[in-house]
N, C-alpha and C positions, 0 to 999 in steps of 0.2 A: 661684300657680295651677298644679294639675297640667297636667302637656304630654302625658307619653309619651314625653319626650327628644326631643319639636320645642324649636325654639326659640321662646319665648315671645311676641321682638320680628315674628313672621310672623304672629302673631293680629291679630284687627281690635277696635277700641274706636269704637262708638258710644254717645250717649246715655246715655257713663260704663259700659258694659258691657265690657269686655273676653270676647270670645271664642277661642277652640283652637281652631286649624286642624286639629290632627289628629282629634278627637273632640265637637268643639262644644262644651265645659262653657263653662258664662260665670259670671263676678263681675263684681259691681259693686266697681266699684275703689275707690270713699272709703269700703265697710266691709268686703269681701271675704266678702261673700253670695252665696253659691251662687242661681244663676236659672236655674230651669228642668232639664231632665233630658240627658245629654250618650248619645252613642252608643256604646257598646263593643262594637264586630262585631255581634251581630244584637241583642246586649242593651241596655237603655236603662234607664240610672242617676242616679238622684240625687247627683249631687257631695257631697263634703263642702267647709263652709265654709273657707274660706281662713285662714289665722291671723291676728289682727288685733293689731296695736301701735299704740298713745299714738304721737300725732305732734304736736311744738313747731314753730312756725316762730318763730323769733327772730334777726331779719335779722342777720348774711348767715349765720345754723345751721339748719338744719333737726337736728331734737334726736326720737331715735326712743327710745322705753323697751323696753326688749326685756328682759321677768322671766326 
């Protein structure tokens, strides 16, 4: 998720949303979907989506495909 060089772990997650504290963009975390439009000083942008990777759980791995 882009920051701006905040730290990520300072944004807030509800209802699977993770939000930026510095600019407000939000994803949804189980697909990394851009929601809604974030603030950049007076301008107001549509995010791009997040990049998404294949995820296994295959106890005790968690197994990520990364092409």
């Amino acid at each position: 998720m882009p920051h701006l060089g905040g730290p990520p772990v300072d944004g807030t997650l509800e209802n699977g949303v993770a939000t930026c504290t510095r600019h407000g963009s939000q994803y949804e975390v189980k697909t990394g979907t851009a929601v809604g439009k974030t603030k950049m000083g007076p301008i107001k942008v549509m995010p791009h989506h997040a990049q998404k990777y294949e995820v296994k759980i295959e106890e005790p791995d968690i197994i990520v495909t990364i092409p």
